[in-house]
Backbone as CSV, one residue per row, in Angstrom:
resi,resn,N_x,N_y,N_z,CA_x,CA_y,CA_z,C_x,C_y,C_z
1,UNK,5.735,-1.431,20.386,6.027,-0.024,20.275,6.720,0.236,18.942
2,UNK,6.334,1.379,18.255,7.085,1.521,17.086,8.192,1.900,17.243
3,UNK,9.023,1.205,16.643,10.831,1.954,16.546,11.203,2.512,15.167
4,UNK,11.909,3.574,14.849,11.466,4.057,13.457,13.320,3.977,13.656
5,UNK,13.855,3.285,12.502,15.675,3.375,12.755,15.431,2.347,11.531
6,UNK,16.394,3.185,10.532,17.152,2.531,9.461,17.561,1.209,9.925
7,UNK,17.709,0.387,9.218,18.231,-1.119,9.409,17.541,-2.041,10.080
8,UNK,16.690,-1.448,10.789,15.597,-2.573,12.129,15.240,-3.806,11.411
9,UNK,15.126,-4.053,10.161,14.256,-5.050,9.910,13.222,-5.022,9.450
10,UNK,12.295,-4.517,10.476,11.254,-4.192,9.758,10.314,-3.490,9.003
11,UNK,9.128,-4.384,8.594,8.554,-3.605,7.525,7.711,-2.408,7.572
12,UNK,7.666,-1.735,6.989,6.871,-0.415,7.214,5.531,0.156,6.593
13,UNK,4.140,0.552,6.804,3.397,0.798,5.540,2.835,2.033,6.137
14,UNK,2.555,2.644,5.073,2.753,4.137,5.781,1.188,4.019,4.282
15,UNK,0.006,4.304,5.192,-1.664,4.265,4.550,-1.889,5.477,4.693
16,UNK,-2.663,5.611,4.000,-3.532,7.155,4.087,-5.043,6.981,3.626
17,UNK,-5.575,7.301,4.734,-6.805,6.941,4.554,-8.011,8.422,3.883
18,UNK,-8.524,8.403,2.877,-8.911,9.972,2.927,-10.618,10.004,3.257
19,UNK,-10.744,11.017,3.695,-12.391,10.769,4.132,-12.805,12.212,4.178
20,UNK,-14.129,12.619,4.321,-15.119,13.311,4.434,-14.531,13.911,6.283
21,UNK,-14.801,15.390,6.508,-14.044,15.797,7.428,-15.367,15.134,8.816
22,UNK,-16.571,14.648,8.325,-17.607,14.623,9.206,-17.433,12.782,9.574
23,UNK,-16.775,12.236,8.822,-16.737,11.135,8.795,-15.037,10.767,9.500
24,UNK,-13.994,11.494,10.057,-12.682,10.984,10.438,-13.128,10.530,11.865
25,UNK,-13.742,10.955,12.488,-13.397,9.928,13.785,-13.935,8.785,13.903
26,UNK,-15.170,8.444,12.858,-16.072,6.993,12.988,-14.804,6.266,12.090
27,UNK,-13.927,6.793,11.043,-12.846,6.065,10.321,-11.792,5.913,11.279
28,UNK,-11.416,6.435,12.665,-10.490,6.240,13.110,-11.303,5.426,14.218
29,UNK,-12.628,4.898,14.398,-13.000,4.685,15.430,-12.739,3.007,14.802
30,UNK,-13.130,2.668,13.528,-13.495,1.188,12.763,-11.866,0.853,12.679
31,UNK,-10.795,1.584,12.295,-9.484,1.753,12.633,-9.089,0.933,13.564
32,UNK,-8.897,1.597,14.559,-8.820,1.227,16.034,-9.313,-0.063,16.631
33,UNK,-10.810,-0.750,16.117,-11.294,-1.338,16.916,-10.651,-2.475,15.896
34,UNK,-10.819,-3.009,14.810,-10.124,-3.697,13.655,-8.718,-3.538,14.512
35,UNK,-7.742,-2.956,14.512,-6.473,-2.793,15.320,-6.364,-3.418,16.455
36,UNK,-7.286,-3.517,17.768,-7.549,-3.819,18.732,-8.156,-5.202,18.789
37,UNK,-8.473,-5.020,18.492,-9.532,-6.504,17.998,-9.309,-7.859,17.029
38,UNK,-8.333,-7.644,15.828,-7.898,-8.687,15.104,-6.341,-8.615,14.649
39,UNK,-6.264,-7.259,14.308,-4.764,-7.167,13.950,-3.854,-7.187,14.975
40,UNK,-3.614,-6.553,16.467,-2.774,-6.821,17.123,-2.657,-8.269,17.838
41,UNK,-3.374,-9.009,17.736,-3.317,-10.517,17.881,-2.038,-11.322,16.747
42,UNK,-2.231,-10.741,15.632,-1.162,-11.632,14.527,-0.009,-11.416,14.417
43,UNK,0.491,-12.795,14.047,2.250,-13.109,14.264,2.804,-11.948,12.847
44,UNK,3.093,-11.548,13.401,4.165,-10.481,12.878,4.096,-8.940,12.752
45,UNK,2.684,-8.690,13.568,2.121,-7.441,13.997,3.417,-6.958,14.944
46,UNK,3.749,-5.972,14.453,4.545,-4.569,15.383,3.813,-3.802,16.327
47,UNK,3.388,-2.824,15.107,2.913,-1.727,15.655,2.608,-0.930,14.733
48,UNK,0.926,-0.132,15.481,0.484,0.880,14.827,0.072,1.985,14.975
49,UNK,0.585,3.084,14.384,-0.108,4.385,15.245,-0.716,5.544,14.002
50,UNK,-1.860,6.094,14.778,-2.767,6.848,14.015,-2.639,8.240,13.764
51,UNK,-2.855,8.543,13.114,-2.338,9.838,13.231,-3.904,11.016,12.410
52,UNK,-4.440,11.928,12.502,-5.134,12.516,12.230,-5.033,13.714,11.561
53,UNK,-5.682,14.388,9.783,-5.007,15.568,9.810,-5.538,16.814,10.173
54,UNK,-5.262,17.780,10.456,-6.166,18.595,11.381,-6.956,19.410,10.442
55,UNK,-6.939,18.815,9.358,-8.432,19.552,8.260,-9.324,18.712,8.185
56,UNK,-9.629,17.296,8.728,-10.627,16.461,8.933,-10.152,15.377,7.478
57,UNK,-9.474,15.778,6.773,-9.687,14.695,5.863,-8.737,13.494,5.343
58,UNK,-8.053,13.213,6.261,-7.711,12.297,6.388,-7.204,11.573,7.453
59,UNK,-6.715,9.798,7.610,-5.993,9.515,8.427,-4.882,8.829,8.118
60,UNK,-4.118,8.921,8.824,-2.442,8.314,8.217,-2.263,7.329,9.291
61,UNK,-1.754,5.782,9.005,-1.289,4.687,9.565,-0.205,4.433,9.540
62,UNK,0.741,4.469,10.229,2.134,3.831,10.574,2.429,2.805,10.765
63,UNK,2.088,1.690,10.237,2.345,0.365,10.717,3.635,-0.490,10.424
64,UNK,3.819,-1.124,11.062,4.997,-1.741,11.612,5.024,-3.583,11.602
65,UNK,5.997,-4.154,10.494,5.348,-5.974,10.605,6.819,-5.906,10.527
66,UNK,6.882,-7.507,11.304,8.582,-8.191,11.125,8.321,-8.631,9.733
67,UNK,7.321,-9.317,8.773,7.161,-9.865,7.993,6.449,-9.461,6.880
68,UNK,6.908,-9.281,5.250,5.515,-9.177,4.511,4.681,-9.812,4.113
69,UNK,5.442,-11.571,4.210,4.514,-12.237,4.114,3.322,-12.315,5.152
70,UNK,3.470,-12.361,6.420,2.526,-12.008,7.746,1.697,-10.775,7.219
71,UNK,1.678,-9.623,6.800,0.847,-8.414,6.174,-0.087,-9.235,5.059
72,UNK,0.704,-9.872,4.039,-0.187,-9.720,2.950,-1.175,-11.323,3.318
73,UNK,-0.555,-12.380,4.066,-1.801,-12.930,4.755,-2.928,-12.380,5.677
74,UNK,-2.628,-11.762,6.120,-3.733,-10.723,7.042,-4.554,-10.210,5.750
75,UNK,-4.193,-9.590,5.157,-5.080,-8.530,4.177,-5.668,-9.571,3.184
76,UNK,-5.287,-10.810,3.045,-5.929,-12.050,1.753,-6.971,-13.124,2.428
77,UNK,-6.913,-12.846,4.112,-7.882,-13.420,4.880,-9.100,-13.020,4.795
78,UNK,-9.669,-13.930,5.562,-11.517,-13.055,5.872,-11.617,-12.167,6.862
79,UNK,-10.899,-12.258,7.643,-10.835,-10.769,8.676,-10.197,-9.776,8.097
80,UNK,-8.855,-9.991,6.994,-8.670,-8.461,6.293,-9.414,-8.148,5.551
81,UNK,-10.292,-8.869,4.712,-10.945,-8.451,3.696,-12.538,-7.617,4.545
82,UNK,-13.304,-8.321,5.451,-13.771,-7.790,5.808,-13.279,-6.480,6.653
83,UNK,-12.162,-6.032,6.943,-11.494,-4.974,7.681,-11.706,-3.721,6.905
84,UNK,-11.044,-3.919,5.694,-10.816,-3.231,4.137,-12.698,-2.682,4.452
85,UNK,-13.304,-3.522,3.895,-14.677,-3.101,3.844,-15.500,-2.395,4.891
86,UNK,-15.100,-2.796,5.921,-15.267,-2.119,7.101,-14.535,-0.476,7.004
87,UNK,-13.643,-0.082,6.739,-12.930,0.875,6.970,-13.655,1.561,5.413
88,UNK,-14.096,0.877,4.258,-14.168,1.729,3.108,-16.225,2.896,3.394
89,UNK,-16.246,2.281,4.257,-17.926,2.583,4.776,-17.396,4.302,5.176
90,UNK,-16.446,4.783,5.970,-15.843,5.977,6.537,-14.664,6.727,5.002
91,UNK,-14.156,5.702,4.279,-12.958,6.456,3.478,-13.500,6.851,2.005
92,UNK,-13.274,7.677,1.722,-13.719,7.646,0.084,-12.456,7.000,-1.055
93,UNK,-11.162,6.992,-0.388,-10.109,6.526,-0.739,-8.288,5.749,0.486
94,UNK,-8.172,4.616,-0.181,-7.194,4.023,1.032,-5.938,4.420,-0.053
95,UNK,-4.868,4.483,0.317,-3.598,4.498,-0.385,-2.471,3.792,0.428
96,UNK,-2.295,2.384,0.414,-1.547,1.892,0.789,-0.127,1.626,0.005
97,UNK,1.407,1.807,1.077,2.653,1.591,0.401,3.459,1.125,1.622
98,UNK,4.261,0.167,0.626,5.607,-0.668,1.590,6.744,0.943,1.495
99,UNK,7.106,1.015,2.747,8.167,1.911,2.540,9.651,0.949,3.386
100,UNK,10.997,1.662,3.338,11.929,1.400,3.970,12.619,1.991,4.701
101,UNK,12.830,2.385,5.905,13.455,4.214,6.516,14.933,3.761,6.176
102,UNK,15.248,5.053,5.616,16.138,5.111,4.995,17.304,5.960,5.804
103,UNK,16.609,6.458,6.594,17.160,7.644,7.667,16.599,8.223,8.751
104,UNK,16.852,8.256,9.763,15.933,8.649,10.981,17.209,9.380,11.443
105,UNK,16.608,11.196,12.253,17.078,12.137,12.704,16.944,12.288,14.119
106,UNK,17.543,12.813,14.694,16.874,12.852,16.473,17.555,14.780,16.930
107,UNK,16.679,15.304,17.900,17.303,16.419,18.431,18.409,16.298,19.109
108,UNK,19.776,16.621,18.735,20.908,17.108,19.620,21.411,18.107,20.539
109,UNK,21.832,17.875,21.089,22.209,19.144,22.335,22.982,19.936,21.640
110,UNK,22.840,20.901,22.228,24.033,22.218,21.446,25.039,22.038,21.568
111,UNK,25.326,22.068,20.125,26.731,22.012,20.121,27.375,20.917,19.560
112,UNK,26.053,19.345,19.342,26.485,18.498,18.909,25.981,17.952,17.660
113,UNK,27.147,17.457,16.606,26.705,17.090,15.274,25.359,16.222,15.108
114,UNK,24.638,16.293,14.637,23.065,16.155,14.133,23.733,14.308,12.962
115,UNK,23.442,13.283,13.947,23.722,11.956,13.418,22.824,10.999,12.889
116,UNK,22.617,9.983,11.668,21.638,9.035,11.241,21.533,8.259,12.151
């Protein structure tokens, strides 16, 4: 499950996948099954969640590793590389980045100070 909280540890990559508005659900479909199928099997897989934008043209990945070395072996393998290629058939462009949360907000009850 993703946990999104400053300090956790882990690593974060926040993708954006951009595509053709006729082409987002076969990109979230090759997504998913790549996700289901090879990536949630590997040691240091978190978690990932999809997200869709509601003009068709793109998709955004949230993913979640204890490790970057565990990520950048996945992606230098033959199942990432074929993944990549798999997913570029649906994207006209991938934009992948390491991020770090720096701050996470939550709703408070009335009345009470709004805390990191």
């Amino acid at each position: 499950m993703a946990e999104i909280s400053a300090g956790n540890g882990l690593i974060t990559f926040v993708n954006v996948f951009s595509c053709e508005p006729e082409n987002q659900q076969a990109l979230l479909t090759a997504l998913r099954k790549e996700t289901e199928e090879v990536v949630a099997g590997l040691d240091g897989f978190v978690s990932a969640s999809f997200h869709l934008s509601t003009d068709g043209r793109r998709v955004l990945n949230y993913a979640q590793w204890t490790r970057l070395d565990a990520f950048n072996a996945m992606m230098a393998s033959e199942q990432g590389r074929a993944m990549i290629l798999a997913v570029h058939d649906h994207s006209q462009s991938i934009d992948i980045h390491l991020y770090e949360v720096a701050a996470q907000y939550e709703a408070q009850p009335a009345g009470q100070p709004v805390t990191s």
